[in-house]
C-alpha positions in Angstrom: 25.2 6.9 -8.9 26.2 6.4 -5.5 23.6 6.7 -2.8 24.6 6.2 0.8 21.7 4.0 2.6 20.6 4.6 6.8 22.5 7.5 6.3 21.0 11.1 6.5 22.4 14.0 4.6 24.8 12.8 2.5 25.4 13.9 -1.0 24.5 11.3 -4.3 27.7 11.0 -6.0 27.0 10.3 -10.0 27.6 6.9 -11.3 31.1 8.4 -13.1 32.4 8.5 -9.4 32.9 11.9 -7.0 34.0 12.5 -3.5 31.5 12.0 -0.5 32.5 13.3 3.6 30.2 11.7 6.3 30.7 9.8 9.3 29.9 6.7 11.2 27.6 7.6 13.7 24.3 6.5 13.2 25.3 3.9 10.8 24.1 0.6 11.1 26.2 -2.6 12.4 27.0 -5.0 9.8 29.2 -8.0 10.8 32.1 -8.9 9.2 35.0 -6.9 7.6 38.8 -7.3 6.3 40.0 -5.4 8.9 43.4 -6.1 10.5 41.9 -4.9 14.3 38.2 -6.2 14.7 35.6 -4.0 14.1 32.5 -6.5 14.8 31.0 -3.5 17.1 31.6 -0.8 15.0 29.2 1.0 12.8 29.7 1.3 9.0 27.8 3.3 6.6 27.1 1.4 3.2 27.0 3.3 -0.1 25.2 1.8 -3.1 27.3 2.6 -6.3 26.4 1.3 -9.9 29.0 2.7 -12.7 28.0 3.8 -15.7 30.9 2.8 -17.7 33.0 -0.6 -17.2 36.7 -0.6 -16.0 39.1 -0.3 -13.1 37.9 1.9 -10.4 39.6 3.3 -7.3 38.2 3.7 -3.6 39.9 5.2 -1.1 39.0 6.9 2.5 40.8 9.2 4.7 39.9 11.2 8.2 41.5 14.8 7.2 42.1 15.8 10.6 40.7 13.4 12.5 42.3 10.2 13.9 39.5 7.5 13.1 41.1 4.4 11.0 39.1 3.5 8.2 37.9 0.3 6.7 36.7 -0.4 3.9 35.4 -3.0 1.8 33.2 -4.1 -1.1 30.0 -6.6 -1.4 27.6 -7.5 -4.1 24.7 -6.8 -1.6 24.9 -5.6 2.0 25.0 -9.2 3.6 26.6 -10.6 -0.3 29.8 -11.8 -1.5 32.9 -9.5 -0.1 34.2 -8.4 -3.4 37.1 -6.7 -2.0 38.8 -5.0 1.2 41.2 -3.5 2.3 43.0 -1.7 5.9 45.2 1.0 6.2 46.6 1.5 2.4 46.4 5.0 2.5 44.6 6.9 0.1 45.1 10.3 1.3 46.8 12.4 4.4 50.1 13.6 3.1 49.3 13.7 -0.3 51.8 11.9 -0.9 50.2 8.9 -1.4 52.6 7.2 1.7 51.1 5.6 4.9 49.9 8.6 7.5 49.8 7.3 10.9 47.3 10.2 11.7 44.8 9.5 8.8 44.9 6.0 8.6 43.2 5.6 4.7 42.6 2.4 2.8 42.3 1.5 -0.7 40.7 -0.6 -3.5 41.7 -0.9 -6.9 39.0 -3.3 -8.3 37.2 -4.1 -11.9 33.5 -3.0 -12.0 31.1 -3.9 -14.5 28.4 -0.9 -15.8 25.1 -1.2 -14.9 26.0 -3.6 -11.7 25.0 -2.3 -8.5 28.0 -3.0 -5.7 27.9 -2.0 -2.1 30.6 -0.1 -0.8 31.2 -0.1 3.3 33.1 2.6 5.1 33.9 1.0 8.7 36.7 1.8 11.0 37.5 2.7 14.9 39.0 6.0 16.6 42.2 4.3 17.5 43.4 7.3 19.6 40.6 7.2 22.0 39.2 3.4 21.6 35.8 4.2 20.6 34.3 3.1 17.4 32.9 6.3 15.7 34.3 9.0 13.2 34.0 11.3 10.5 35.7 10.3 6.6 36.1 11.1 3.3 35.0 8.4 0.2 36.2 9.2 -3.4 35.2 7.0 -6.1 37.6 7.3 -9.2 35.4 7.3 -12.6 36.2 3.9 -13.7 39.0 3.5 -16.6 38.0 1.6 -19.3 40.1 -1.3 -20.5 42.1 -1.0 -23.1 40.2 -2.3 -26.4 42.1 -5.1 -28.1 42.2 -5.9 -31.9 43.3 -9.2 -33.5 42.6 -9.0 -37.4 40.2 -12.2 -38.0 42.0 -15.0 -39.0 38.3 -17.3 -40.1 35.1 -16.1 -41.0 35.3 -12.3 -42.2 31.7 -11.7 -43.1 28.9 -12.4 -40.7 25.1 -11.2 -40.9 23.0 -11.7 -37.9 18.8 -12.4 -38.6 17.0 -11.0 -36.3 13.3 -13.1 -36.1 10.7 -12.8 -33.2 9.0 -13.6 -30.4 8.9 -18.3 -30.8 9.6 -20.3 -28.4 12.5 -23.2 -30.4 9.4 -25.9 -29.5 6.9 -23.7 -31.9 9.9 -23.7 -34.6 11.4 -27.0 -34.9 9.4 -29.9 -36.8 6.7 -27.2 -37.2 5.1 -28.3 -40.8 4.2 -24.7 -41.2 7.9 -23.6 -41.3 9.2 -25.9 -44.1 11.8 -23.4 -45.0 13.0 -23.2 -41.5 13.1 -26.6 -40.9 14.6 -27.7 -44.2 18.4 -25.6 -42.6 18.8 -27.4 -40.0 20.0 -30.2 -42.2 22.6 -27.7 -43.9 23.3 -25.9 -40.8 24.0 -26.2 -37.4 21.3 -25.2 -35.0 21.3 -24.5 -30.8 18.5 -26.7 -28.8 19.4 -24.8 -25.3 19.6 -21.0 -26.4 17.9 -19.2 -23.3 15.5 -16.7 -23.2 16.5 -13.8 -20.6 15.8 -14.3 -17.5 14.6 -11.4 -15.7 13.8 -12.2 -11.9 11.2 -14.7 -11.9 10.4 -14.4 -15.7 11.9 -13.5 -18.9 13.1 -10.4 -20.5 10.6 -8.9 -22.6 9.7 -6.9 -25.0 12.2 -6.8 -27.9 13.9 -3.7 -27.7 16.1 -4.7 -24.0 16.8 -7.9 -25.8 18.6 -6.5 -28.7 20.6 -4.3 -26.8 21.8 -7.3 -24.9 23.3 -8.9 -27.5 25.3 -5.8 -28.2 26.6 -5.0 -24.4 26.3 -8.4 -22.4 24.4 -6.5 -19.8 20.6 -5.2 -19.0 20.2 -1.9 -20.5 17.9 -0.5 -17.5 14.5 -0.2 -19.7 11.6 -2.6 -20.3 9.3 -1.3 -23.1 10.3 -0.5 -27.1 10.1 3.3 -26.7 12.5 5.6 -29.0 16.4 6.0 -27.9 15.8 9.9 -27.0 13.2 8.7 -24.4 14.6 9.5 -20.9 16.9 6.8 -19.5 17.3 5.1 -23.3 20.1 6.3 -24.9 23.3 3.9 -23.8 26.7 5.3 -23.2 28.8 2.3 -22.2 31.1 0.0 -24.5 29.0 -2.2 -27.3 29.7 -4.7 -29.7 29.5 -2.3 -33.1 31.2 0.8 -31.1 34.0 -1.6 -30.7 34.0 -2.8 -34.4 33.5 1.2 -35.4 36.6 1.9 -33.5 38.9 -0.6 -35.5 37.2 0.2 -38.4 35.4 -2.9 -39.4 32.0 -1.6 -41.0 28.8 -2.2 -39.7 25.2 -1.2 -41.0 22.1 -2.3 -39.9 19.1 -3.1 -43.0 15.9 -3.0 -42.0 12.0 -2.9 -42.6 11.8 -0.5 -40.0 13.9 2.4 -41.2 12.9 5.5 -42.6 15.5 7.2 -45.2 17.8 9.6 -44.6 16.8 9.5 -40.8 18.9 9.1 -37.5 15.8 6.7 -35.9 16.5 7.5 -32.8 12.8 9.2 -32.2 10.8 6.2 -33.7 9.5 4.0 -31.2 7.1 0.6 -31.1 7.5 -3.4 -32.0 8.3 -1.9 -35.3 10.2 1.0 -35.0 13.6 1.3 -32.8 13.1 -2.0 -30.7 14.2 -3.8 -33.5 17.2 -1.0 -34.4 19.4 -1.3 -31.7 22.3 1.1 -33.5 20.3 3.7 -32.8 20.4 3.2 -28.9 23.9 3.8 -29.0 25.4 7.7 -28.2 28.4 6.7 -30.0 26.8 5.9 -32.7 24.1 8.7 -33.3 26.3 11.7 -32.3 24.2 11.8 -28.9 20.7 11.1 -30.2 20.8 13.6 -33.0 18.5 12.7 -35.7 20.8 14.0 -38.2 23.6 12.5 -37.2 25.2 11.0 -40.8 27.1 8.2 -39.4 24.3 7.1 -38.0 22.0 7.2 -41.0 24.6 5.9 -43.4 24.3 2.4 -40.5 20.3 2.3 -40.7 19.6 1.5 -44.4 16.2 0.2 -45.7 15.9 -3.3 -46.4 14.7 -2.4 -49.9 19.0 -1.9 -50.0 20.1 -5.1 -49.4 19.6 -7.1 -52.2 21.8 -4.2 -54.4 24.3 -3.9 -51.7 24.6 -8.0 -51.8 25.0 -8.2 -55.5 27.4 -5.3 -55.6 29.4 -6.8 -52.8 29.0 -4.1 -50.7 27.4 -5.4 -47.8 29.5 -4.4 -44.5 31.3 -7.1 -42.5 29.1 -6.7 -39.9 25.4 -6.7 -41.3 22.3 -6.6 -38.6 19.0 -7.2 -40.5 15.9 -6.5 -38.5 12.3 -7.2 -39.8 8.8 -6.0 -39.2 6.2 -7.6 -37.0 4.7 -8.6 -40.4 7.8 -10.7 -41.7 9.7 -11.3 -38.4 7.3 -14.0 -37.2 5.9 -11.6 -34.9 2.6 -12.2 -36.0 2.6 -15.2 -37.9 5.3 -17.7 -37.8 4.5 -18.8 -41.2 4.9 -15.0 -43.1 8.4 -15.6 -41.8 9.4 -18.9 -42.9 8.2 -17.1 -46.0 9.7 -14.3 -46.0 12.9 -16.4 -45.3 12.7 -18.8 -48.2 12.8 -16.1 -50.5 15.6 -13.4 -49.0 17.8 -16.1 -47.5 18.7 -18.2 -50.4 20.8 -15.2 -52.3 22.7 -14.7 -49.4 24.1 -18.2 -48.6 25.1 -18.3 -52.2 26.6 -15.1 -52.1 30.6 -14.8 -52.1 29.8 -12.8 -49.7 29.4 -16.2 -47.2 31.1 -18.8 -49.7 33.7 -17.1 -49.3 34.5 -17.2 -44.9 31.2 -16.1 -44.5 28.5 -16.7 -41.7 24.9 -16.4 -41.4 23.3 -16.9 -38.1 19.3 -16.9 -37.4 18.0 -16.1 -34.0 15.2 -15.1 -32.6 15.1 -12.2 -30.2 12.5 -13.4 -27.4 10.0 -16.4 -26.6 6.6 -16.1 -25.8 6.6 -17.6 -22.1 6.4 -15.7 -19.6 7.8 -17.6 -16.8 10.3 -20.9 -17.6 12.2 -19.0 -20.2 12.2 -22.0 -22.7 15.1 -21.9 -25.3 14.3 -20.2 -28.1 16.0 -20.7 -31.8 19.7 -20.2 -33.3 20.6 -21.6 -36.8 24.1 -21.2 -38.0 24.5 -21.5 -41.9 28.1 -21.5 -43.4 30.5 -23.6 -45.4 32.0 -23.6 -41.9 29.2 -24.6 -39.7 28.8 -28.1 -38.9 26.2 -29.2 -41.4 23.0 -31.1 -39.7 24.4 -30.8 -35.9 23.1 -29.6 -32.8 23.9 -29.4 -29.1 22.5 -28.8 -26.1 25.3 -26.3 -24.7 23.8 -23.7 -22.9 23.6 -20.8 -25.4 21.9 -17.1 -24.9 22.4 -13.5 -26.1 25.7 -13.5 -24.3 27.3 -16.4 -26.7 25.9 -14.7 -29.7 28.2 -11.3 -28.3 30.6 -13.5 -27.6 31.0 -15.0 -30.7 31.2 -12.0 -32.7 33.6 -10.6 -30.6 35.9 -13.8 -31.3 35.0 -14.0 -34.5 35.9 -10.1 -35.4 38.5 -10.3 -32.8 37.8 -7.3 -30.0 38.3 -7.7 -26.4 37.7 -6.9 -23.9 34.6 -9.1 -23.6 31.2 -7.7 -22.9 29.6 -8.0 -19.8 27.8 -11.5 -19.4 30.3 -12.2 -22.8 33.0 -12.8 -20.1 31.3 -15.8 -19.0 29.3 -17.0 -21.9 29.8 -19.8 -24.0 30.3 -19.4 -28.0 29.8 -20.9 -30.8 33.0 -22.6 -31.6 30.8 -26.2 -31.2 28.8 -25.6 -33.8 31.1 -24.5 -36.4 34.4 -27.1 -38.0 37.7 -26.1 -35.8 39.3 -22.7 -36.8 36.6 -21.1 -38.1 37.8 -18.2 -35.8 41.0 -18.1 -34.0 
């Protein structure tokens, strides 16, 4: 939403954008601007604005009726990065969209990111009687999406993505109670710098915000494991499997955790939707509905799997999230048990013989404070057999690389930035 700060009566304006009149007076003096005339003395009122959805958004002002010239410009905090500006680009006046010497309007086109807060400034003088106050008009565009971009997979086809929990990679590695574990990194390829979260001054916990990370690049706004219909849970933006749903690669998510024939999206705890993050997704549970059959036909039991594998009827895109009992949760040992018997079909299969990926990571580490690296094993006929790197790696690269890897762009949030996992893997194994 957009809330104006040290300024009194104005409206919110929802976080889809809306239309705002106010003026300067009483606003508070910040320095600095892009305007063509100086306006160090003038006061600005600052809005805080933080989109819901990711795109291109449009800002403009205007003075209906009034002859104060408006500035206006962007930060990333109110003494922050200027993000953009502009000065007399009109907005408004006419209506026809043209210059108005008696409204004076400026403009911003600009890409915003959901979820990111950005500080909007309305500044400006009266430049028919010299002083420095006036009233205005702000309207926010709702922010148009990007266009989503699909390039049919020219490497791997088939990926599925292990979820285990809550180890630090220094507890994993050369651990003698993980021989399993330990005996892929000779097969595979495995990350030794894949951060934890930061989040502030410590990491992101617990699972559930984790998850969702990997699918959106960005914080989902939450911090415990409750169910997706709890207020403030269910995510609306652009994500990794709503972009593989809309160019119709399949995706399904096996787990532990998942009832039958049930939307999960009112099951909560360590073991119920933190480790189901489909089911956080409005897109993909018809709004929350719990009898919504697209999104029960993506949550299957795991008790599926091994008949889906063998039938070769896993999806492309095939999540599998465990229990606190076989996840490592509570004993990193059940895990590296629980792995040495359900892995070994799978890396045989065709299924990943045949272009095929399987990548192992862990969700969380168990510091609270120094976010250590936590684990990421690639295993493929592709992967780099027995190498590592220290590339700086997090939940970002793993989004990233399945968006390369499946082809779908725009990247995600933090995606943009992140590295993948190209190192790890023999060249083209995704183009």
């Amino acid at each position: 939403m957009l809330v104006a700060l040290f300024l009194v009566a104005q409206a919110a304006i929802p976080a889809g954008g809306g239309i705002v009149s106010g003026t300067t007076s009483g606003g508070s003096n910040y320095s600095g601007s892009c305007a063509a005339n100086p306006t160090a003395n003038s006061p600005e009122v600052v809005f805080s604005w933080t989109p819901s959805a990711s795109g291109t958004a449009t800002l403009y002002t205007c003075s209906p009726n009034t002859k104060f010239d408006t500035v206006l410009y962007v930060r990333s905090s109110l003494y922050g990065s200027e993000l953009a500006c502009n000065d007399d680009t009109s907005g408004c006046g006419t209506g026809d969209g043209s210059y108005n010497a008696d409204h004076h309007g400026s403009k911003i086109t600009m890409s915003v990111t959901a979820g990111q807060t950005y500080y909007v400034f309305v500044d400006g003088y009266a430049w028919s009687s010299g002083g420095n106050l006036g009233a205005f008009q702000l309207t926010v565009s709702p922010p148009t999406p990007p266009s989503l971009s699909y390039t049919p997979p020219a490497g791997l086809q088939n990926v599925f993505v292990i979820w285990m929990e809550n180890a630090d990679w220094s507890s994993i590695k050369g651990n003698p109670s993980l021989p399993y574990i330990n005996s892929l990194l000779s097969s595979g390829a495995h990350a030794e710098s894949y951060q934890q979260l930061p989040d502030g001054g410590s990491c992101l916990h617990p699972s559930a915000p984790n998850y969702l990370y990997a699918e959106t690049g960005q914080d989902p706004g939450f911090r415990d494991n409750y169910a997706p219909n709890t207020s403030g849970h269910l995510q609306s933006g652009d994500h990794l499997s709503g972009y593989l749903k809309r160019v119709g690669i399949s995706v399904r998510n096996y787990s532990q955790s998942v009832p039958s024939g049930i939307c999960p999206v009112d099951q909560s705890g360590n073991g119920g939707a933190a480790v189901l993050p489909l089911s956080y997704f409005a897109d993909l549970t018809g709004n929350g509905s719990a009898s919504d059959a697209g999104c029960i036909a993506r949550h299957v039991p795991l008790s599926q799997f091994s008949t889906d594998l063998a039938a070769g009827l896993t999806p492309r895109y095939s999540l599998i999230t465990l229990d606190d009992a076989h996840s490592g949760h509570d004993n990193l040992a059940a895990g590296d048990s629980f792995l040495s018997g359900f892995l070994p079909p799978i890396l045989s299969s065709p299924q990943v013989q045949n272009n095929g990926a399987v990548f192992i990571v862990w969700d969380e580490g168990t510091s609270s404070s120094g976010c250590a690296p936590i684990g990421l094993i690639a295993l493929s006929p592709l992967a780099k057999a027995g190498y590592s790197n220290t590339v700086p790696y997090s939940h970002a690269s793993l989004l990233r690389t399945m968006q390369a890897i499946f082809g779908v762009k725009p990247y995600l949030g933090a995606a943009a930035s992140a590295n993948d996992f190209s190192d790890l893997f023999q060249a083209g194994a995704w183009k």
